[in-house]
Structures are given as C-alpha cells and as structure tokens.
N, C-alpha and C positions, 0 to 999 in steps of 0.2 A: 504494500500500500504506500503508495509515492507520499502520502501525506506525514506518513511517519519518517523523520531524518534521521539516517544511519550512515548513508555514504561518502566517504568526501564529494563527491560531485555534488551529492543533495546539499552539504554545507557551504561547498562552492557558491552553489547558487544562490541561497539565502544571503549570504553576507553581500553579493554581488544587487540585491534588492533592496539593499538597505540605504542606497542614495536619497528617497524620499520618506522617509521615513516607518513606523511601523506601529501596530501594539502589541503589545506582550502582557503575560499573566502567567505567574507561577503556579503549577500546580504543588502544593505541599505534599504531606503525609498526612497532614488530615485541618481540616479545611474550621473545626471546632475548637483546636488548640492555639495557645499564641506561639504565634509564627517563631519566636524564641526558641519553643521545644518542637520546632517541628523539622525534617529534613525537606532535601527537594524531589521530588518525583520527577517532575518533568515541567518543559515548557511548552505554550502555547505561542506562537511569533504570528501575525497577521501584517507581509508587506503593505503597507496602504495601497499601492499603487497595480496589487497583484487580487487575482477574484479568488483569491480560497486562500486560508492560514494554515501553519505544519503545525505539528509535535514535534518533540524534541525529546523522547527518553532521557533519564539521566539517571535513575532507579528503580524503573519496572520491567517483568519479567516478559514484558511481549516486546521488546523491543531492545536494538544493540546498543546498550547504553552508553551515551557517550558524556563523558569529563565534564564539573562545575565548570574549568577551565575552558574549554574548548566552546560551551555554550555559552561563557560571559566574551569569548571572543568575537563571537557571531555577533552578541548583543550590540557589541560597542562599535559595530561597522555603521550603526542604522545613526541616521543625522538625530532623528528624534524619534523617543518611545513615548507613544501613549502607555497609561497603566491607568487599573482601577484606584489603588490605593498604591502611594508612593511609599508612602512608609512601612507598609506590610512587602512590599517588592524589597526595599533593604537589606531586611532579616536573609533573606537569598542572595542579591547580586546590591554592589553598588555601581552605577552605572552615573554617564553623563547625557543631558539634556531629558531628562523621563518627566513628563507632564502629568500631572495627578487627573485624572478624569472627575473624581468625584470631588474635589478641589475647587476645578475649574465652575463644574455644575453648581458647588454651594457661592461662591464669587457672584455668578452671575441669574442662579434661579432662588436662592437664600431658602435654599430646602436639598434634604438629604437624597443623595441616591443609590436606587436600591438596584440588586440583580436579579433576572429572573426566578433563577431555583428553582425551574418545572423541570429539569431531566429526571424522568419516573426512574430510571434505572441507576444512578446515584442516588438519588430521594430514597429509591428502596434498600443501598446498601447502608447509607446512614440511619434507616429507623431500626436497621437488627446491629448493626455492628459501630457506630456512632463513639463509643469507646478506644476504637483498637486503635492506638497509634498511627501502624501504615496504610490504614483505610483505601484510601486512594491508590495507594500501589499495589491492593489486588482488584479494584473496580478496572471493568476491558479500557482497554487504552483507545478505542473506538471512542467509548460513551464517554472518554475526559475530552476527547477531541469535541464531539457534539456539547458539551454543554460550553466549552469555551465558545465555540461557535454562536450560541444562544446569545453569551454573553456580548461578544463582539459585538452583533445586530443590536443588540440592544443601545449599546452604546455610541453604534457609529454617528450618530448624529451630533454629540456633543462635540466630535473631532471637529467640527467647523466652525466652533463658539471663536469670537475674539477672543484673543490674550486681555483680559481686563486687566487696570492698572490694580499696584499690591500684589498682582500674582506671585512674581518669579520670589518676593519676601519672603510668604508662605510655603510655594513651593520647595521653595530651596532651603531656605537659612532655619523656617520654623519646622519643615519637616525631619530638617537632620539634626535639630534641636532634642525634641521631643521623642525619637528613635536615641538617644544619647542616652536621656533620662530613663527611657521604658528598658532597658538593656540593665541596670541595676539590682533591678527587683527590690524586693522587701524580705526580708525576716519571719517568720512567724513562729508562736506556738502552735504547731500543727494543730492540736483537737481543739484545743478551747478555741481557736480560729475558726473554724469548723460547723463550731456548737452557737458562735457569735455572729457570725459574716454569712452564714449559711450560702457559699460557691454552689452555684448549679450542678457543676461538676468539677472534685479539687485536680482530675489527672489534665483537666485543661489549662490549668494557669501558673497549679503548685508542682517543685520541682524541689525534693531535696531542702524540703521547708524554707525554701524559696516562693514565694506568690509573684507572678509580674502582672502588670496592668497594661491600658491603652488609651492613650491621648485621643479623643476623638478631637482631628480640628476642621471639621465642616459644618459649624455651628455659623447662625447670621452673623453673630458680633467678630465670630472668628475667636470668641474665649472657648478655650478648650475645654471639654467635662475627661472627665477624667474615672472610665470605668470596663472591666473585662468580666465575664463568667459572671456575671450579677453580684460583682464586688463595688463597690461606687467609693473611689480614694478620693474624690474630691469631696463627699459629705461622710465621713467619717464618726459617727454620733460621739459626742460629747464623753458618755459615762466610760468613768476610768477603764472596768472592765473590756470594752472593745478595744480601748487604744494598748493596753498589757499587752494584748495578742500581739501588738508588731513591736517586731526588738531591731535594736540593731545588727549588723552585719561583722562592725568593726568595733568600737568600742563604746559610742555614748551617739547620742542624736542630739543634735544642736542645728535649733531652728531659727531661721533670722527671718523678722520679720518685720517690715515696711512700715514704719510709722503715719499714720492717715494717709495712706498712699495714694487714694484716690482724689482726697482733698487737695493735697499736695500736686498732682496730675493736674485738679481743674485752674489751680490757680496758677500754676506754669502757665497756663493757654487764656488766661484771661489777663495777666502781668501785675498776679497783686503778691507781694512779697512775704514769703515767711521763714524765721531764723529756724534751725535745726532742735528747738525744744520743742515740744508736743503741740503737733497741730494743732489739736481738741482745745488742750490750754488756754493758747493762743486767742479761740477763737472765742472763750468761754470768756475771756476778761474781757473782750468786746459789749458780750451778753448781759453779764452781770456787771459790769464796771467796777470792779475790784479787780487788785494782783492772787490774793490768797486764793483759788478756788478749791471747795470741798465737795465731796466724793459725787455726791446726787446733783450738784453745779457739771462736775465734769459730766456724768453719765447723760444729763438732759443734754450737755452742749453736743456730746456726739449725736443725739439723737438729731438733735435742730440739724447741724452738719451731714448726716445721712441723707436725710428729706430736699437738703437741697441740693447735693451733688447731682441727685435724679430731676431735677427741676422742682420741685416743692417748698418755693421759697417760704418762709415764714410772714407772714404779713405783720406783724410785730416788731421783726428786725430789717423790713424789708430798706430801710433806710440806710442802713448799715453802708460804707463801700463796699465792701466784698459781695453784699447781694445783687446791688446794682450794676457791680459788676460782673456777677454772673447773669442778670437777668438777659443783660447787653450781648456776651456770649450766646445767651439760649435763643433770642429774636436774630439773633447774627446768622445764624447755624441755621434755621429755620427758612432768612428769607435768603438766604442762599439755596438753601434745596429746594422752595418753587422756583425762582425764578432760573437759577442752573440747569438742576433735574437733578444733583444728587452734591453732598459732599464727603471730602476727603480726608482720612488720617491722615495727619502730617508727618507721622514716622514711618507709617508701612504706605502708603499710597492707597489703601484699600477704599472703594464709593461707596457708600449707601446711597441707591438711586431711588425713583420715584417709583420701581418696581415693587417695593416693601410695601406689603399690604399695613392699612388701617394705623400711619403714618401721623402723629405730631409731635410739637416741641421740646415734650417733656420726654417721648421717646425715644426721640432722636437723640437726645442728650444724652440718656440713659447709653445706645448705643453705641455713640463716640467714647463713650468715658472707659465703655467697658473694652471699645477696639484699642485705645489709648496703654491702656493696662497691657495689655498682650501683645504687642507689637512692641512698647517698651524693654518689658520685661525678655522676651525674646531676643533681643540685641547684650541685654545682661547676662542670659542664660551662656548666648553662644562664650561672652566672654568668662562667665564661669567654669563651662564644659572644657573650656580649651586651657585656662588655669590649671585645672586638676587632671589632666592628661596624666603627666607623670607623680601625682599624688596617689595614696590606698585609698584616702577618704574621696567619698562621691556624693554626687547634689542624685538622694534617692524620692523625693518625692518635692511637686511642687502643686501650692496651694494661692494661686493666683496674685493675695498679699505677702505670701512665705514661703520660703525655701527650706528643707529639713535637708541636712546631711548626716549621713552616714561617716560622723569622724572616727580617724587612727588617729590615738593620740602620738602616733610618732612623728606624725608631720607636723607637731609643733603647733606652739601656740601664735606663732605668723601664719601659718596659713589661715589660721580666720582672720587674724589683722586683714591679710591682704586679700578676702575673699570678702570683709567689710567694705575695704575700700570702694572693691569693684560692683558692688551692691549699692551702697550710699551716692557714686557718681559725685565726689567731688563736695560734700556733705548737701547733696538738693532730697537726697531721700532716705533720711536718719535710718537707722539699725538698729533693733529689738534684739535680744539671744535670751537664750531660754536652752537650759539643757537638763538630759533624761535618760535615762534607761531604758523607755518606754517612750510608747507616741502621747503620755501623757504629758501634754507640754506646758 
C-alpha cells in the first residue's frame, strides 16, 4: 500500500513535497495519556499541494519501521507544518515553522476546536482496551490512516485563515513556554492524591508518583486554564489536606508571588504611578485618608481595587485620580473598538475584534487586563525557563499571579535573589515568597 512509507524512494519523494508546505499529526501510543508518557507510533504527513496524505510507521507491527530520526528528517524538508496542537507535536518532534491549527482557530473564531472522533473502529478499540499503553500500535494501521484522514478534512479549511496579529507570540514563545513548564510535573502522595483529586484515570497522567498536567492556551483572553485527567492545577481548593498531596520534587517549594499585579498592570497603561510597597496600601490611604491602615481598611481596599480593575468603578471614590483615570482608559478602549473594529495588546499584539459576541466596556477591560497578564508574564517565564537551564531547581507550576518552584537548596540562596530580580523587572512588580513542604503556601 503506496500510502504506507517504507522505501527510500517513498521518503524521497515526501521530502521532495515538502517545498509548499504540509500537515502533520502524531500518532502516539495512546491518544488518552499525556503525551509525556507516551511513545511514537507513527506519522501522519499530508503534502498540501498533493491529493492524498502517507503514514509513516515508526512502531507498528504492519509496517517497516522507520527511525524518530529519519522521520524528523523528512519533517524538516517541508517550509511549513500545519499541526492540531503545537505543543502536544513537541513531546514527539521539535521542528521549525509548525502552525498550531487550533491556535490559529481560537485567535481568530474565540472558541475551541474540536476533532471528529467518529472512526467506529478506533472508537471501538478505545471502549475495551482504552487503558493499554500501546493502544494505537495494535489498532490496523489502515484505520490510523483513515481517521487522520477525517481529521485532515476536517481541518483543511482553517489552513486558509490569515496569520492574525499576536500569533507567531503564542505560537512560538508561549507555546514553548508552557511545554517547558508541563515537562516538570508534580510530586504527589500517591493515595491520599487519589482519595483527594479523584484523576479519571491515575495511569494517564501519574508516572512514578509523578502527576503532569496541560496548559490549555486557546482560551478568548488567551489566559491559560490549567488542567489534565480531571485534575484542575489552576483551582487547587484551599483546604490544607489537598494541597499535603503535592510535595516537592527537590527540597522545599517557594512561591513568589506578584504583588496587586493586576493593579499594578492597569496603572502601567493608564500612567498613574506607584512605589514598590503594597499596592492595596497605597490605594487604601487614598480611601481612608490616613497612613496607618488596619486589617478590614486593607481587606475593603482590595475589595474597592478588585471591582475596579474589571470596570466597577466605585461611585464614592469615583473622584479619586486613579478612577478617573481608569475611567479615561475604559471609554479609550471602548471607542477604539467601535470605531476600529477591534483592539490590541500592546505586549503580545493579540485583537479583540468586533467578532466577540455580546461585547462592552467593562468586558473589554476585563479582557485586556487579563491578555495583559499572560503575555507579560510569558516574556518572564521565557526568561525564567532559560535562567534555570542549568539549575536542579525548576519553575513547576504557575498560577497566573505566582510562580511555585520546585527548589534544590544547593543552588543557593542567589538563585532566588536572581530569579526575584527577573520577576520584579527592575522593582515595577514587587515579590511575595512564601515557603513549604507542601502546596500549603
């Protein structure tokens, strides 16, 4: 079957197709686990410019299999790969120029995209055997061929979307970010983790009392959620007993974390100044007009401060400069997006257009502040990630306003000096620590 590549001639030819580009789709060993614990089975290549897509055996038994090697050679002939998921193709090949499909579709339709999953005959070998690791690599390399097929059709229409602006950010910087981060894993006590978190299934995600997770980032704001196997790390509940379940890897967990970081965000983009002691503080001796403020002063001020980040200004304080000048921002932002048709992060490039259903002021703002946040935060990450290259300790989970590391204390207690540094930026975004044995922070 000519669609299966085994021969050099058939490799020949492939790479010889790859001047206009192509898509590609890994077939794993099972299509339920994260892509972490799973091998490669085979490939799927669809030349663009050719009417029918191959396989590519790499570890099944109907086919001559040929070398990770030899098929990331083929890959890297083609000018550009489409792919479904950029950051699940990773965990297999790292490649250049590969365009997230479902990426592009949440950029430009601000809604998730899904894959068929009508091949009856994988449908049927995942309702008995859904478990087994190499799944995929005893289903006929026929039916992997057809459902890639499926999928391709499904997708071929996004291939003609514009590159909208922000893309290549995401594509590039924030998805090799967040593959960075999900390659750490977590810690756990196996049962009581178990008996707590209740995982769909623990042989999909847990590995040698290891759990890994997955950055979903084709969310509208483009803030990432943060969840695998019916584990959700980004809402972690409170009570101590959940957070005991996750330990560290190395020796202590030390979390740093962002001082009103979102406060601090609006009033960057509005130019209203504030020194590096607590936001909240700050804004509380406005409210109350005193220096001293006490506990329930603080706790109403972040509250007021909450309400109006999202547009909810106080009508009380609206007198305030800083309200006034966020109101000026919020009517800014607004008559920009009628009379524009959309605006734009000024760190990632990313638009909200007039596509966004059921659209105003106060959402918009909501919007921005929350794209603000993750497009920031992402240009910190990268330079955290690339900090600790050659460190033990690792940045193992992140929580929008904080970052948890997994410290060795042998790296010294400069490495968080200078892991503060590159966090705070110069002191425009103060630093929180807080350290644990546990995720009890």
């Amino acid at each position: 079957m000519f669609y299966i590549v085994e021969t050099e001639e058939q490799i020949q030819l492939l790479k010889n197709l790859g001047r206009k580009g192509g898509y590609v789709e890994v077939i794993s060993s099972n299509d339920n686990y994260h892509p972490l614990l799973t091998t490669t089975v085979a490939v799927y290549l669809r030349p663009l410019d050719h009417l029918e897509g191959y396989i590519i055996p790499i570890s099944h038994d109907e086919g001559l299999n040929l070398t990770k090697d030899c098929v990331s050679g083929i890959l890297k002939e083609y000018t550009t790969l489409y792919t479904f998921d950029k950051k699940e193709l990773m965990y297999h090949f790292i490649l250049p120029n590969v365009i997230d499909l479902s990426l592009l579709h949440a950029m430009t339709s601000y809604n998730r995209l899904e894959l068929p999953r009508s091949n009856s005959t994988c449908n049927w070998y995942y309702n008995r055997f859904h478990e087994f690791k190499e799944i995929n690599a005893i289903i006929p390399i026929s039916k992997l061929f057809e459902k890639c097929e499926e999928n391709y059709k499904s997708l071929q229409k996004i291939l003609h979307i514009a590159i909208p602006n922000g893309f290549d950010f995401y594509n590039k910087t924030a998805t090799s970010v967040f593959f960075m981060i999900e390659r750490a894993g977590l810690r756990i006590t196996y049962q009581s983790f178990l008996e707590l978190f209740k995982p769909s299934n623990p042989v999909y995600s847990i590995d040698n009392n290891i759990i890994y997770t997955s950055y979903n980032l084709y969310n509208t704001t483009s803030r990432p959620t943060n969840a695998f196997n019916s584990v959700n790390f980004a809402a972690i509940p409170k009570a101590p007993e959940f957070r005991k379940a996750i330990i560290p890897q190395n020796d202590v967990f030390v979390e740093m974390d962002f001082d009103g970081y979102h406060l601090r965000l609006l009033c960057e983009q509005i130019g209203y100044e504030l020194t590096e002691e607590s936001a909240h503080v700050q804004l509380a001796r406005l409210y109350f007009g005193k220096d001293e403020i006490a506990e329930d002063e603080y706790a109403k001020a972040k509250q007021i401060n909450f309400h109006a980040i999202y547009g909810k200004i106080p009508p009380e304080y609206a007198f305030l400069d800083i309200f006034d000048k966020i109101q000026n921002y919020i009517n800014g932002l607004w008559k920009q997006f009628k009379e524009q048709g959309y605006v734009e992060d000024p760190i990632s490039g990313k638009r909200f257009t007039q596509d966004l259903p059921d659209m105003h002021p106060q959402k918009l703002m909501n919007y921005m502040m929350q794209s603000l946040e993750t497009s920031r935060n992402i240009l910190i990450l990268k330079d955290v990630l690339m900090f600790l290259q050659d460190k033990k300790s690792k940045l193992t989970l992140y929580t929008y306003d904080a970052f948890v590391f997994d410290f060795d204390k042998s790296d010294g207690k400069e490495t968080l000096e200078s892991l503060e540094k590159i966090m705070n930026q110069g002191g425009k975004y103060p630093i929180k620590f807080k350290y644990s044995s546990n995720l009890v922070l």
